[in-house]
C-alpha positions as CSV (number, residue, x, y, z in Angstrom):
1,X,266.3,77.6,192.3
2,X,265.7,80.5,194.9
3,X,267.3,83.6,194.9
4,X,267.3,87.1,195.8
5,X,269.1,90.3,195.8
6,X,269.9,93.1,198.8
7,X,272.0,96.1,198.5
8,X,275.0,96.7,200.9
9,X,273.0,98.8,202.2
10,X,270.7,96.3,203.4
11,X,267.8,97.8,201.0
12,X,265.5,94.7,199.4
13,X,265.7,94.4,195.5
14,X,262.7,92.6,194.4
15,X,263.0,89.7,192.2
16,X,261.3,87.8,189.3
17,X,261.0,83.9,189.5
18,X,259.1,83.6,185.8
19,X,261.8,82.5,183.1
20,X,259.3,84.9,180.7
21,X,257.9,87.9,181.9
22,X,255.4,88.0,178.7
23,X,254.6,85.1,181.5
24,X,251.3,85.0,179.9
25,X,252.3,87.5,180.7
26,X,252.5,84.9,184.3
27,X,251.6,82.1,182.5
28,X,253.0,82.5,178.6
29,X,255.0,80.6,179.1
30,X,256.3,78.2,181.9
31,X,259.2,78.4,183.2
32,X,261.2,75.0,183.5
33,X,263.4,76.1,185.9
34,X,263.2,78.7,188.8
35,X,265.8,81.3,188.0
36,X,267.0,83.8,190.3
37,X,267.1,87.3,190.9
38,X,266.9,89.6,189.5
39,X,270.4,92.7,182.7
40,X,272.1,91.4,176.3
41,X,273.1,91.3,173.1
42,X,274.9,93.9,171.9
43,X,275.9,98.0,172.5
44,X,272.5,99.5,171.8
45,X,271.5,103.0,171.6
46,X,268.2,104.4,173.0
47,X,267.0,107.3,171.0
48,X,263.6,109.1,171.9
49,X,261.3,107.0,171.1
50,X,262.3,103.2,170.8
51,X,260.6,101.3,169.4
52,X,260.8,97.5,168.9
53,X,258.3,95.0,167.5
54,X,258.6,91.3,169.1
55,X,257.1,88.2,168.3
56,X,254.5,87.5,171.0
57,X,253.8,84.0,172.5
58,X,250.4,83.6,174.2
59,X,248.7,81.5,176.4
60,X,244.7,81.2,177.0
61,X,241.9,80.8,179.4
62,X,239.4,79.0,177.6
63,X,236.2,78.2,177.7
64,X,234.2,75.4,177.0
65,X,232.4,76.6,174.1
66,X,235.4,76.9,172.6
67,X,238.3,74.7,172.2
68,X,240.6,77.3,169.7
69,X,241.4,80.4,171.3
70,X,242.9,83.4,168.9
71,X,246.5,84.7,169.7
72,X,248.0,87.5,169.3
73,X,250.9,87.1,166.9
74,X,253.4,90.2,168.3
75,X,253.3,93.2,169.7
76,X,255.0,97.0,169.3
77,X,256.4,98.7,172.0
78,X,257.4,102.7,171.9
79,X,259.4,104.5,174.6
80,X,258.6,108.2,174.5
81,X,260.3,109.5,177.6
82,X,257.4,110.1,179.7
83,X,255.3,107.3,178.3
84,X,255.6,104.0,177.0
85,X,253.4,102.4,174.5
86,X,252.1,98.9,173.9
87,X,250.5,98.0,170.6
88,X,248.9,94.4,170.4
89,X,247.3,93.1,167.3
90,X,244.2,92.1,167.5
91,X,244.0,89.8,165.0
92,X,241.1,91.0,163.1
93,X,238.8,90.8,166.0
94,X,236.1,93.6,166.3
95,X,235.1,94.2,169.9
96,X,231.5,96.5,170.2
97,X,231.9,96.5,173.8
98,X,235.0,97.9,175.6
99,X,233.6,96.1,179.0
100,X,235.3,92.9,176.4
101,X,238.7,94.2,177.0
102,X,240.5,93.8,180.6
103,X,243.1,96.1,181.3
104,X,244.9,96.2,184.7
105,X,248.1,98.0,185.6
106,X,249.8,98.4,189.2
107,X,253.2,99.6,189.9
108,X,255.3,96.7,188.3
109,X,252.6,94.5,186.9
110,X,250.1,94.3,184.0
111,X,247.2,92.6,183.1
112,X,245.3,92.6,179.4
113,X,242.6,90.1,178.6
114,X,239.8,90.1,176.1
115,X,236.0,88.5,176.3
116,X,235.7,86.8,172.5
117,X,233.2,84.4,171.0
118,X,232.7,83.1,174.9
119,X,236.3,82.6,175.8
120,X,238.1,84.8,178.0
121,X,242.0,85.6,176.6
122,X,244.6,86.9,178.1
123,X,247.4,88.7,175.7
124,X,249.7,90.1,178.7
125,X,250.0,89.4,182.2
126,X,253.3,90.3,184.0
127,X,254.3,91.1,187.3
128,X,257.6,92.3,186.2
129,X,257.7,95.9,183.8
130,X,260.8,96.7,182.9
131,X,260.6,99.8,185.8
132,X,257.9,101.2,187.5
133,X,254.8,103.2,186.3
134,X,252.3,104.8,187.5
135,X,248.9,102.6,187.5
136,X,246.1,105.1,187.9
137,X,247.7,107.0,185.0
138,X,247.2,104.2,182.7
139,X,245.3,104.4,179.4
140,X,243.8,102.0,176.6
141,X,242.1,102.6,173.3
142,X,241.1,100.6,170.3
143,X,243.0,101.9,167.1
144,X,241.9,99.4,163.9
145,X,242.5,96.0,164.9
146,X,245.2,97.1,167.5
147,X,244.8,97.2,171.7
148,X,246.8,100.5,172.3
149,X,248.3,101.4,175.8
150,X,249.8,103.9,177.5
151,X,251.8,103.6,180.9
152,X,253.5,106.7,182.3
153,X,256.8,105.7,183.7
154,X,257.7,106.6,187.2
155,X,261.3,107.1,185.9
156,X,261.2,109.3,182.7
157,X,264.4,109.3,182.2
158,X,265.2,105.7,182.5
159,X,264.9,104.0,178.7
160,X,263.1,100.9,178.0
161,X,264.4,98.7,175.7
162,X,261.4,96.8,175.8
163,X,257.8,96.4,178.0
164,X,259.1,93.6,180.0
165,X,262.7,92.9,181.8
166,X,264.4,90.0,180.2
167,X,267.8,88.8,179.9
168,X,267.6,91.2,176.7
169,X,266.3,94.6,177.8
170,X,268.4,93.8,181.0
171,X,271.5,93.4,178.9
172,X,270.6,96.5,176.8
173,X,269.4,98.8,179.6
174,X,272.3,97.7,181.8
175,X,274.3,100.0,179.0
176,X,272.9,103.4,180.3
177,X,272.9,102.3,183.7
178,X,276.4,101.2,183.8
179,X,278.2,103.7,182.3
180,X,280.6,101.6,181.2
181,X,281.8,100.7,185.2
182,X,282.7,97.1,185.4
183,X,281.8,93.9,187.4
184,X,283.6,91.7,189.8
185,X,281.7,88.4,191.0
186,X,282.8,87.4,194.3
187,X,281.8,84.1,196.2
188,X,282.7,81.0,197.5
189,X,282.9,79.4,194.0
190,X,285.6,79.8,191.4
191,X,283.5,77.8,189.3
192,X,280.1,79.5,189.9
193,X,281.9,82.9,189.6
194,X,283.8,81.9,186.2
195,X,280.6,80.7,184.6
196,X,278.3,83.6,185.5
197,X,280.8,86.3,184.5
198,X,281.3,84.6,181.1
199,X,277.8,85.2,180.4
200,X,277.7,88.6,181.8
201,X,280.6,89.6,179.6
202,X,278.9,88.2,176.6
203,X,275.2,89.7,177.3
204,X,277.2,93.2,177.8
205,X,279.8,93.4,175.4
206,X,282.1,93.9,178.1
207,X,285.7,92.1,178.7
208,X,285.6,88.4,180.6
209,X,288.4,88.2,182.4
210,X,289.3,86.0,185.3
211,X,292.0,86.4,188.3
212,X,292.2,82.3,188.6
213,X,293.8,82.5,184.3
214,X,296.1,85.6,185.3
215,X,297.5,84.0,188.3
216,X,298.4,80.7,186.9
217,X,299.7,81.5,183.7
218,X,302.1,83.9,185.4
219,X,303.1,81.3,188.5
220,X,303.2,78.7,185.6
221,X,300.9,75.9,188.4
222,X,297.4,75.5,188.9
223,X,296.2,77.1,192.1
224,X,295.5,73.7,193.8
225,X,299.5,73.7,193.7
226,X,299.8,77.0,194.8
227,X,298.0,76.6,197.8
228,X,299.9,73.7,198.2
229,X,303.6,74.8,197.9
230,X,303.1,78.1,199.7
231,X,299.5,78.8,200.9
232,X,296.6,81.0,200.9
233,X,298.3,84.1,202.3
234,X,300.5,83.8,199.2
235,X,297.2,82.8,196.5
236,X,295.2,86.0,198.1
237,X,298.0,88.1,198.1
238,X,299.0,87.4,194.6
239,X,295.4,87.8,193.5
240,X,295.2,91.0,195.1
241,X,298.2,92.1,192.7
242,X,295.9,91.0,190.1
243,X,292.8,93.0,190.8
244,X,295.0,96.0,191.5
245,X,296.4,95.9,187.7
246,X,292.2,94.9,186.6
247,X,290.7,97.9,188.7
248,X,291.4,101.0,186.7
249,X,289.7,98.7,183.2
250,X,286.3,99.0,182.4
251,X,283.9,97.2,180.7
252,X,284.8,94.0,182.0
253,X,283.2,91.5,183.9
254,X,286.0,90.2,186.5
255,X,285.6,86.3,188.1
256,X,288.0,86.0,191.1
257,X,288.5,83.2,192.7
258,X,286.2,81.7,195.2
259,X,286.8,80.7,198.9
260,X,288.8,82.1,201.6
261,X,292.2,81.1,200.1
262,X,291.0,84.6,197.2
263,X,291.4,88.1,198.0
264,X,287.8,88.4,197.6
265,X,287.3,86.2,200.8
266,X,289.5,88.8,203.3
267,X,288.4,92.0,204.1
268,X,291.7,93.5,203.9
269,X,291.9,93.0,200.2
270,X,288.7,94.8,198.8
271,X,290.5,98.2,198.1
272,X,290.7,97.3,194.3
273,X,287.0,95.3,194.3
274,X,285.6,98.6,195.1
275,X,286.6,100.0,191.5
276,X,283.7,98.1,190.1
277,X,280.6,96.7,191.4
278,X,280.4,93.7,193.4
279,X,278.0,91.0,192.9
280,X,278.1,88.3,196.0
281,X,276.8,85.2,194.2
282,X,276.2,82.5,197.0
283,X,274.5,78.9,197.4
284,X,271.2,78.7,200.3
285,X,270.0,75.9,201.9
286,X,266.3,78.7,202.2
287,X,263.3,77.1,200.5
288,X,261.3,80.3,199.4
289,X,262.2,83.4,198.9
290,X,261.3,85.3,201.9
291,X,263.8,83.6,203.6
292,X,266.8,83.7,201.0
293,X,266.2,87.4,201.8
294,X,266.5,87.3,205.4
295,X,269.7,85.0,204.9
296,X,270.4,88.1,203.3
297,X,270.2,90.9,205.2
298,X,271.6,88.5,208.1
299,X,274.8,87.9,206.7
300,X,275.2,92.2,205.6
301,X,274.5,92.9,209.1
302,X,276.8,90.4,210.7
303,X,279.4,91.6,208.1
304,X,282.0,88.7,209.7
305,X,282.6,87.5,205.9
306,X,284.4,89.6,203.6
307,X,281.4,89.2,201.0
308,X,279.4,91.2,203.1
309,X,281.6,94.0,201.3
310,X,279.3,93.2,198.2
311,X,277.3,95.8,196.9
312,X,274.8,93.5,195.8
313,X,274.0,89.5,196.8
314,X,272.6,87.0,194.6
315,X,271.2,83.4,196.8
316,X,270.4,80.5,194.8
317,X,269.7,77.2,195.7
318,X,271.8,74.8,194.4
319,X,273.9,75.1,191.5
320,X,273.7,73.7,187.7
321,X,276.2,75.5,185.3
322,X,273.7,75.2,182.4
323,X,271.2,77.5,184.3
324,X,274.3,80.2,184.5
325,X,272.5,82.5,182.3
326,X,270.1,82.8,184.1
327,X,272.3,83.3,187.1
328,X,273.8,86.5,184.5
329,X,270.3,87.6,184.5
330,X,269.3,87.6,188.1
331,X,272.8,89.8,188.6
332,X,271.6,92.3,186.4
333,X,268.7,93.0,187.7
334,X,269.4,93.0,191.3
335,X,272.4,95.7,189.9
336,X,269.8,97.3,187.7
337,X,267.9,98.0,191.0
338,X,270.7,98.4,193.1
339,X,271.7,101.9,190.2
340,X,268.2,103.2,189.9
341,X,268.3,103.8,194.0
342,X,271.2,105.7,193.7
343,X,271.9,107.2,189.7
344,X,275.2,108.4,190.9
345,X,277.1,105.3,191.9
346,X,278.7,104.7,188.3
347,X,279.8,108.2,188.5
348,X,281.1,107.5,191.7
349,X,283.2,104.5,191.0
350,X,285.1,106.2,188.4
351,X,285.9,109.0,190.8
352,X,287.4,106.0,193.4
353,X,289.1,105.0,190.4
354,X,290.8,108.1,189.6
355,X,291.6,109.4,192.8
356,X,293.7,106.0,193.1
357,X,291.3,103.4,194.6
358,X,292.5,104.6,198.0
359,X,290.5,102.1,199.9
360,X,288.1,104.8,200.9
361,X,284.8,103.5,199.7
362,X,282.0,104.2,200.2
363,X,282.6,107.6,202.2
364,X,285.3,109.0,199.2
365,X,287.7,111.4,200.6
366,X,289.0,114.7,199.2
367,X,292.7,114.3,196.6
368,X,295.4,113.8,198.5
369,X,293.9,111.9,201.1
370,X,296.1,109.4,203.5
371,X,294.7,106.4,204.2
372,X,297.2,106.0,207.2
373,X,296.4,109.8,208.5
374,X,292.9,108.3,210.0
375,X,289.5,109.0,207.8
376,X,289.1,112.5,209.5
377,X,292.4,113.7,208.1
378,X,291.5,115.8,204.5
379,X,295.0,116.7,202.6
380,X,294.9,120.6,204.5
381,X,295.0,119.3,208.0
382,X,291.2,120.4,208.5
């Protein structure tokens, strides 16, 4: 599965492949499947400081003279605004020599590893942080039999639920981040779009709700009939209708229907998507990553399809609906991204919504604005 994640604004999100970021911390643990891009359980609260304690999975470089390698059994993590802290047991292990202990940090990544009893072991390697710190600011001390260490965050206001992003910090973080604005997945996929905002709304907490349910309970048909009996003007229009009633909720995660017979797929209809944010999930034929991204930025530039409207685009390569979560999770993150460029985009969509989801997006004009008097019109005539 390839994926990645740009902005509408044609800015690169950069995305994690590894199922685990505790990826041995690369290598913890395997992935069996290559997710995509990249945010849980419940409504959390972050408090200064966090703290959670995790069970912690390890894998090993061993060597030959010896064939057991100690693991470390979990790990504490503490958010302290400026600072996060990683606590890793050490099992009991005494180390004389701090040259036995490996510590290396840069930007998004981290690397611990330990020289014991002739076997090198690695507790943490990640490429993926939660957010960014700052690597020549990095810290580690021995305090009884646990590894302590300090990263200063790049972001101090930003909370981390936890060291590493995950479909569970992800979900929780998303919280702050969001400010309760909601989601709308768009694509060529009802099916794709259903599945992935089901396990959005669940992570979140948040409302699933799909246009495809609405419109056919109230037409009393399927869509296949609809389109059949009257057409896709009719089916996009009515859908339309739909999202305007949807676009002044929040919390919700919003599946509309894929294709160009949904509202989604004409430009002319995206004055309610704007209310929330807009994921783009769509299918490549790209083989790595590099060139999912270019696909990318190709299609925002072109901007012929109505997707290209999205605020953020999620490429995967192929489709199985039992991998949808982790679909969910590469959404997040490329959104997580996407808010952390810009804080005041959550703020922002609420002020669309309450000045009447006018159509005027991104470029929001002043109350009482005309969207027939031209974009240079403001209500005084100036």
């Amino acid at each position: 599965m390839v994926a990645t994640a740009i902005s509408a604004m044609n800015s690169v999100v950069d995305i994690s492949f590894s199922q685990n970021p505790f990826n041995n911390y690369r290598n913890l643990c395997k992935p069996q499947w290559r997710r995509p891009i990249s945010l849980t359980p419940t409504h959390l609260s972050f408090p200064t400081p966090t703290k959670t304690r995790r069970p912690l999975q390890t894998s090993t470089l061993v060597s030959s003279s010896s064939s057991v390698p100690a693991a470390v059994e979990d790990y504490e993590f503490v958010d302290a605004s400026s600072e996060v802290e990683l606590r890793l047991q050490l099992g009991g292990r005494n180390f004389e020599n701090s040259r036995d202990i490996f510590v290396d940090a840069d930007g998004t990544s981290l690397t611990i590893k330990v020289q014991h009893s002739g076997s090198l072991i690695t507790l943490v390697e990640t490429n993926h942080l939660f957010d960014k710190i700052k690597p020549s600011e990095t810290i580690w001390y021995i305090d009884d039999d646990q590894l302590v260490v300090n990263l200063k965050k790049h972001d101090p206001e930003l909370k981390w639920p936890d060291i590493m992003e995950s479909w569970e910090s992800l979900t929780a973080g998303s919280m702050q981040l969001l400010k309760g604005a909601s989601i709308y997945i768009v694509g060529d996929s009802t099916e794709i779009n259903q599945k992935v905002a089901q396990e959005l709304a669940v992570g979140l907490g948040y409302t699933p709700l799909g246009t495809k349910e609405f419109m056919e309970s109230f037409a009393k048909q399927s869509i296949e009939s609809w389109l059949l009996a009257e057409g896709s003007d009719s089916v996009a229009e009515a859908e339309s209708a739909v999202l305007q009633s949807l676009s002044s909720h929040v919390r919700a995660v919003v599946a509309t229907l894929g294709g160009q017979h949904g509202a989604a797929g004409r430009a002319d209809k995206w004055r309610h998507l704007y209310a929330g944010f807009t994921v783009w999930v769509s299918q490549t034929e790209a083989t790595d990553e590099d060139s999912a991204k270019e696909e990318a930025r190709s299609h925002i530039k072109d901007g012929s399809l109505a997707y290209s409207n999205a605020d953020v685009v999620v490429k995967l390569q192929g489709w199985d609906a039992v991998h949808a979560k982790s679909v969910a999770q590469g959404c997040l993150s490329a959104l997580k991204q996407l808010i952390l460029s810009d804080k005041k985009l959550p703020s922002k969509k609420s002020l669309y919504i309450r000045l009447g989801c006018r159509g005027d997006w991104p470029n929001i004009k002043p109350p009482g604005w005309d969207p027939s008097a031209g974009d240079d019109v403001s209500p005084n005539g100036l």
